[in-house]
Structures are given as structure tokens and as C-alpha cells.
N, C-alpha and C positions, 0 to 999 in steps of 0.2 A: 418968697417965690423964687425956684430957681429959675438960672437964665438959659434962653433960650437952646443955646447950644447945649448946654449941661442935662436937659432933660430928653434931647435927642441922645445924647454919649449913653447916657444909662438906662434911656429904649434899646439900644443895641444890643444888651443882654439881656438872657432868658431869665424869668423868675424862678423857676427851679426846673430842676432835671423834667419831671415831666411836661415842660413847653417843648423839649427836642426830642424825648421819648415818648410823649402819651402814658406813660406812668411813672410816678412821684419820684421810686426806687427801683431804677433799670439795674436789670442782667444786661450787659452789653457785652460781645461775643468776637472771639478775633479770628479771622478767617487768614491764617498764615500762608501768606505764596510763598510758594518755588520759589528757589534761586532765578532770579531773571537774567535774560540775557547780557551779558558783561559782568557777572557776575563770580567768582570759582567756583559756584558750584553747580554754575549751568552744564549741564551734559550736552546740549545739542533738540532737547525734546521740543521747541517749538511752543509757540505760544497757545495752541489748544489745547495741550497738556495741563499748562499752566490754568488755564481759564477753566480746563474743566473738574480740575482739584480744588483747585477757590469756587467753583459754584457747588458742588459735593457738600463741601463744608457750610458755605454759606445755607442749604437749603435742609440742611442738619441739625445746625446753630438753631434755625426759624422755628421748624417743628417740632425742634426742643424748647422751644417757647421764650426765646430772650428777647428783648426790646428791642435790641439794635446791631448792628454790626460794626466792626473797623476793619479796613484790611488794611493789609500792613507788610511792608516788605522784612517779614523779619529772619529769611534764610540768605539775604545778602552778606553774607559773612565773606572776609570783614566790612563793619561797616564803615560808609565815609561819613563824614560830618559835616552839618551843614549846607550850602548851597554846592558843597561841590559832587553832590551823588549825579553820575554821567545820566546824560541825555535820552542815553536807550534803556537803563535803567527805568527812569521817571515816565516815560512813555509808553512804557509796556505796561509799568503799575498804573497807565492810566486807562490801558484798553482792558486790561482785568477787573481793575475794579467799575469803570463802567458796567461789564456784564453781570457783575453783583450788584448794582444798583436798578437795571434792569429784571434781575430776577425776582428779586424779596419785595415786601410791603414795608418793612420796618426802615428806621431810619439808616443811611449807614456812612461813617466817618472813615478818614484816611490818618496813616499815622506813616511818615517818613524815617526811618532809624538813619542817621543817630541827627535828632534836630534839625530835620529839613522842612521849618516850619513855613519857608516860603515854597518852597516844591510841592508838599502836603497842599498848602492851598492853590498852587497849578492844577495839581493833579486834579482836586474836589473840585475845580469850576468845570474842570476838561469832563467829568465822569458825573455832574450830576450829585457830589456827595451835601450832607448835612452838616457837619460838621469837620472838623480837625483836631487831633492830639500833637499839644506842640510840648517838645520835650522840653525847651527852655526859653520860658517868653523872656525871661529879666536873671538879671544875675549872672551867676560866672562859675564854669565848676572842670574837671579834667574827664573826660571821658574814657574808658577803659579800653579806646583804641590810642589813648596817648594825646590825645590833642586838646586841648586849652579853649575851649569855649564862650562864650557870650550868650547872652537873651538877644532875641529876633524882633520882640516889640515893635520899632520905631518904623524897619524894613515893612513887618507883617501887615503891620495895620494901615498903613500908608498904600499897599498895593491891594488890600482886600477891599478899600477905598477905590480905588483906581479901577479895578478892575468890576466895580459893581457887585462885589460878592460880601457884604453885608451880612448877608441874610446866613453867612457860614461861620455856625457856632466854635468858640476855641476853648475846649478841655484843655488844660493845660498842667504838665508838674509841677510840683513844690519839692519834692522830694525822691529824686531819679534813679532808679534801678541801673549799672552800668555806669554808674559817675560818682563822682565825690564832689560836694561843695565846694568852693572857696572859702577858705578860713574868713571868719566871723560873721556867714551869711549866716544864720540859724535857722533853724525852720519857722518860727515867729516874722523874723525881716523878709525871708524869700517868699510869704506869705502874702506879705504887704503889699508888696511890690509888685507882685503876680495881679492880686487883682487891682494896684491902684492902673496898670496899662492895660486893662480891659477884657481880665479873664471872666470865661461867662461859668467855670466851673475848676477845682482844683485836681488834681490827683497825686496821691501819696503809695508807693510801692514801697518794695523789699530792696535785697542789694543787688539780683540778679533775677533774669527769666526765672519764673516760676519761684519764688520767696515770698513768703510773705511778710509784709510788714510786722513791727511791733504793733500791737494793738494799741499800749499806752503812747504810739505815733498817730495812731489814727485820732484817738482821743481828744489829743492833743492840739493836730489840726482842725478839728470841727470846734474845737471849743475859740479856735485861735481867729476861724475862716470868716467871714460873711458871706460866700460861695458855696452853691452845693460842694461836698468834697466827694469823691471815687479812691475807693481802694484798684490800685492799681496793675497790681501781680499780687502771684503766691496764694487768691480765693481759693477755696476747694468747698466740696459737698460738708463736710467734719467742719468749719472753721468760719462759712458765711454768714450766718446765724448770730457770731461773735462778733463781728468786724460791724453786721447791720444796727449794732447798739449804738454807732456812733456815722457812721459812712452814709452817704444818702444814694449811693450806689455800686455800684461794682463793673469794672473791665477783666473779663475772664477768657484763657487761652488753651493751656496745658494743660489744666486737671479736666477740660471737655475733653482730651482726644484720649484714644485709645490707650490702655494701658498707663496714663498719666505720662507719655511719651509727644513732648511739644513735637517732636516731624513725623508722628503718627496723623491719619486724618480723626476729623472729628468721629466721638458714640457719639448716639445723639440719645442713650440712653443717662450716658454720664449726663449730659444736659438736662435730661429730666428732669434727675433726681437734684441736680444742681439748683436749678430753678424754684422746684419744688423748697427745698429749704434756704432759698433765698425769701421766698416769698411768706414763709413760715416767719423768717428773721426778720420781715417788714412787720408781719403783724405784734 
């Protein structure tokens, strides 16, 4: 019999993707903001520019049939790391994606670039969100703005505690677009580790926005995982199908928008068809 606490810790996560989605094998959809304010490459347009290009999207994503959504500040360029992404930043990502959680039916998560896995869950208590993508719960890697990083773990879960928010799933990577490991994490240890501090699902990318993974990485993580795993860039319409041989889900951004142009808005045609042979790749 386990003990009492131990069967509470591992109630805390989902048994598979469809407890957060409603179906087994999500399309989950990224609703990319504007540059926000304090940002470079805020121009001055005001925060209903912003909100009404993240709901454009968001209500594109929908009718194109995906499970779920994340927004996500990912035209903050450059980005900061960690807890130090500014105040009016995170704030603004919080009145945004509020009105996307107000819009849609589907579930929808926040993802803070680069690793603001305590911001990300600010943000989702402030806005109503489902979950969070945290770029690095455990381990240690460089990120490609140059800074030396850590896992958030001990912070994360200690104030999602604190704060009563439980109930907010953590997607989390194994294997980071935009970063490099620390010499001699492997993808088998960063694995471990990932969910022995209480990841409820993995995710594995490419080496940048819009790459995809190796397959024989994806492979590898599901065979390695006891977590649903997510491919986590680089899906496309040609390649989902592939990736569904082993992935129990997919986070898809760039090959939804137009012209396969990530600061293009969403087709919602590309979605479609995307879906459509995502779902072709579950069966």
C-alpha cells in the first residue's frame, strides 16, 4: 500500500493527454503575440492590436479543429531568461491570454520564453489557463541568448502549492529548441529527472523554431518516458503522421500560418488539413 502522501503526489498528474485535452492524441495550437510592450519590437500599437491578433488566431486554431491552445510570448525578441522577464511584459501576457481563455472552448496553456516557469504559472492563475509549458523543470543547459540556466522544480512547485493552483497541468521539456544541454545530461537522465519532480507530460523538439525533431529522438523518448511525450516543433501536414508512430501528441505553430511564415497569422485551412492528418496518424 502506498503512503498516504505518495498517492496524493501521483493524483496530481494526469493519466494521459486526454485528462487535459478531451482527446487521447491532441493537436495543440500556438497562438503567437505581438511583441508586448517593453519589448523591441513593440511599435507603440496598444494592447488591442495585440489581443485582437491573438484572438484572430486563437479562433482559427479552434475551427481548425485543434484540442487546445498555448499562448505564448514568442516575438519578445530577445528573449530574457527566467524570472527576470519585466513586469509589463508578464502582465500584458496576462490580459491577452485571459481574452483567449475567454474566447475558445478548448483547453488553453501559457508558455513564457526562455523558462519563465514561475511567470507561465503567474500568468495561468491570473488568466484562467489549463496548463503550462515549462522549458526546463530539472537540469542545466545554455540558452541561445547566452545565459547558463537551471530547472525551476523546487521554486515551481512549491508556489503552485502556495498559490492553490494545483489543478495547473506542467508540459514540460526534455529536449529544448534554442538551448544546449549540459554535458552529460542525456536525453535518458533529463528524462528521469523531468518526471521524477512531477512532470505530468514530456516534450521533445528540434534545434530551433520551426525544426523538427529526429524521429529516431522522438522514438527514443517514448520508449525511455513513463509520461505522455509531445513533439514539440518543426510538425508539419507531410511529417505528422510520422512523429504519431511514437508521440502521443503534438504542439504545432509555424507550419499553421500562412505561407509556413511563424509572424504570419494563422490559415485555418493549413489547420485543417493539418489536423486532418494528424488524426489520420492517431488512427
Amino acid at each position: 500500500m502506498s503512503a498516504e502522501w505518495k498517492e496524493r503526489w501521483d493524483g496530481l498528474r494526469i493519466a494521459s493527454l486526454g485528462d487535459l485535452c478531451g482527446v487521447e492524441v491532441p493537436v495543440i495550437g500556438m497562438v503567437h503575440l505581438w511583441p508586448l510592450p517593453g519589448a523591441p519590437g513593440y511599435a507603440g500599437y496598444g494592447m488591442e492590436k495585440i489581443i485582437a491578433a491573438a484572438l484572430s488566431d486563437a479562433r482559427a486554431l479552434v475551427r481548425g479543429g485543434v484540442d487546445g491552445l498555448i499562448v505564448e510570448n514568442m516575438w519578445d525578441l530577445p528573449y530574457h531568461v527566467g524570472r527576470a522577464v519585466p513586469p509589463e511584459e508578464s502582465a500584458c501576457h496576462a490580459v491577452a491570454a485571459r481574452a483567449v481563455v475567454e474566447e475558445v472552448s478548448v483547453p488553453v496553456g501559457i508558455n513564457v520564453v526562455h523558462n519563465g516557469g514561475v511567470v507561465a504559472l503567474a500568468i495561468a492563475v491570473a488568466c484562467g489557463a489549463a496548463f503550462i509549458r515549462v522549458c526546463l523543470l530539472t537540469g542545466a543547459q545554455v540558452w541561445d541568448t547566452g545565459e547558463f540556466d537551471h530547472g525551476c522544480a523546487a521554486e515551481l512547485l512549491r508556489k503552485r502549492k502556495e498559490l492553490g493552483a494545483e489543478h495547473i497541468k506542467l508540459l514540460c521539456d526534455v529536449d529544448k529548441k534554442h538551448a544546449v544541454r549540459f554535458p552529460g545530461i542525456d536525453l535518458a537522465t533529463h528524462i528521469a529527472w523531468t518526471e521524477f519532480y512531477g512532470a505530468d507530460a514530456l516534450i521533445v523538439s528540434g534545434r530551433m523554431t520551426g525544426d523538427a525533431p529526429a524521429g529516431e529522438k522522438v522514438r527514443a523518448a517514448k520508449e525511455l518516458a513513463h509520461r505522455p511525450v509531445l513533439v514539440g516543433s518543426g510538425a508539419t501536414e507531410e511529417n505528422i503522421a510520422h512523429f504519431l508512430q511514437w508521440a502521443d501528441g503534438v504542439i504545432v505553430g509555424s507550419s499553421l500560418k500562412r505561407g509556413g511564415d511563424p509572424t504570419a497569422p494563422v490559415d485555418e485551412e493549413r489547420v485543417v488539413r493539418f489536423v486532418a492528418a494528424a488524426r489520420s496518424g492517431r488512427g
